[in-house]
SEPAFI-533181 format. One line per 4 residues: their letters; for each residue y, z, x of C-alpha. Coordinates in nm, 3 decimals, decimal comma, padded with zeros to 5 digits, always signed. Example, Ala and Ser with C-alpha at 12.3 -4.5 7.8 and 13.67 -1.06 7.14 Angstrom:
residues 2
as) -00,450/+00,780/+01,230  -00,106/+00,714/+01,367
***
This chain:
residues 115
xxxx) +08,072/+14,815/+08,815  +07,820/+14,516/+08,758  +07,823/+14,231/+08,941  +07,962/+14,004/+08,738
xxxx) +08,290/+14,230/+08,716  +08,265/+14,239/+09,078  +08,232/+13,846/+09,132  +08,560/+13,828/+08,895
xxxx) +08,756/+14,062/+09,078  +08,665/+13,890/+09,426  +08,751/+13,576/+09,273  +09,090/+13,688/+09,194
xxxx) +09,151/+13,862/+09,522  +09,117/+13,513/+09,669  +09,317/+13,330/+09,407  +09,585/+13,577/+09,540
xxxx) +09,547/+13,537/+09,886  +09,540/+13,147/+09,847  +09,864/+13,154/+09,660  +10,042/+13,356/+09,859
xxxx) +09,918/+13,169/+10,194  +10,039/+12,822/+10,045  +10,364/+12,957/+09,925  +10,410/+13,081/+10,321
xxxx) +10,309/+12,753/+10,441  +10,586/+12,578/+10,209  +10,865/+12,808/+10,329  +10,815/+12,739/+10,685
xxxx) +10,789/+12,419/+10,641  +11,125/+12,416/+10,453  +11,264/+12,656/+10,737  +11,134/+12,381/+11,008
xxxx) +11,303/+12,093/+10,780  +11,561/+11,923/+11,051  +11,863/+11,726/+10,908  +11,861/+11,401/+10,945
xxxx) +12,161/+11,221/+11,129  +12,075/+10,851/+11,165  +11,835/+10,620/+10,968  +11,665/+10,339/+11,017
xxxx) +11,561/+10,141/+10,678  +11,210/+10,005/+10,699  +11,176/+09,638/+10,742  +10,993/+09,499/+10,416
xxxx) +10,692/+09,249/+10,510  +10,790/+08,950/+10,301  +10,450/+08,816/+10,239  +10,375/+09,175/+10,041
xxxx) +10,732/+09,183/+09,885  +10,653/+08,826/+09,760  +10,342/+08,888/+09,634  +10,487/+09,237/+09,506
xxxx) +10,261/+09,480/+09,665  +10,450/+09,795/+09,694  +10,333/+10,152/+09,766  +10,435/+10,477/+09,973
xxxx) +10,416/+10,583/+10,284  +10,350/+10,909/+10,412  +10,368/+11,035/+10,783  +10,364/+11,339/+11,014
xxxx) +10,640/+11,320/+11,247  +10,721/+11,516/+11,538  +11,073/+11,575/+11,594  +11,172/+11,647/+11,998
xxxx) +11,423/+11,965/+12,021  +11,705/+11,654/+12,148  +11,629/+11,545/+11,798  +11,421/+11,218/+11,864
xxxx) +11,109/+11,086/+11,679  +10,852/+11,183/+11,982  +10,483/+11,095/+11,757  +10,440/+10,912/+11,419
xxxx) +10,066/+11,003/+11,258  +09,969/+10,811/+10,936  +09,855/+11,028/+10,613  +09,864/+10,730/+10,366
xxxx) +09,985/+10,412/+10,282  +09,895/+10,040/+10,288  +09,849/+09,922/+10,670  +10,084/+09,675/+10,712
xxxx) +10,343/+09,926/+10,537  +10,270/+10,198/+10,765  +10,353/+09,970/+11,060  +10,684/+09,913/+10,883
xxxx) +10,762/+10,277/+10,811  +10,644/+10,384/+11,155  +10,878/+10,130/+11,321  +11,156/+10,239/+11,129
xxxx) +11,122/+10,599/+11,183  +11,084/+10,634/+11,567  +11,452/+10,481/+11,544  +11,574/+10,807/+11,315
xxxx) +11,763/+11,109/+11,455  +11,737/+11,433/+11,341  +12,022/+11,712/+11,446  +11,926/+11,886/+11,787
xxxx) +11,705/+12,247/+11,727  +11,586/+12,474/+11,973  +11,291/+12,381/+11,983  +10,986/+12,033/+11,862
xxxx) +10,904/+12,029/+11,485  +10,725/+11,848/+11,267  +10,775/+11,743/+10,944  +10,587/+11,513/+10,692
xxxx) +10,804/+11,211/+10,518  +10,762/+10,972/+10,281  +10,904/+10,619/+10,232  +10,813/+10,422/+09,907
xxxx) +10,803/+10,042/+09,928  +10,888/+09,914/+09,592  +10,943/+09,504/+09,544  +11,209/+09,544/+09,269
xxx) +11,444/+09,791/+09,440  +11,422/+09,695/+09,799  +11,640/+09,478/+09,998
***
């Protein structure tokens, strides 16, 4: 075998492995998916509904087993939107588990369809 060959078959071998790690990362997350009970809707900051800035949100949440928000982290989003989302959210309430999760959300701030 030449080395070419055997760069293409190592290449593969790790195409494999990567695809079959990230398809086990998306099933446990989906496993550690809590149901949420209660919602909060995100307050809208008027001067950036006015001026029609819009945009999503995303954040890593940790979910206590009693099913309470316990930590909000950022991932994206416009500032003063994240403060909005992040308020919001630490008022939701997942159903109880057996033990903390965490799971990432989004909420997408759009002038024309919020209220």
């Amino acid at each position: 075998m030449n080395r070419r060959t055997s760069k293409i078959i190592l290449l593969m071998a790790s195409l494999v492995v990567t695809s079959s790690l990230t398809s086990l990362q998306a099933q446990k997350a989906e496993k550690a998916a809590r149901k949420r009970i209660y919602a909060v809707e995100p307050v809208y900051p008027e001067l950036l509904k006015r001026s029609n800035i819009g945009g999503v949100v995303r954040l890593l949440i940790v979910i206590s087993p009693k099913g309470t928000v316990d930590t909000v982290n950022q991932l994206g989003g416009n500032a003063a939107l994240v403060e909005a989302a992040t308020n919001a959210v630490k008022k939701w309430r997942y159903a109880p588990a057996d033990a903390e999760t965490t799971q990432e959300v989004s909420i997408t701030f759009d002038p024309r369809n919020f209220r």
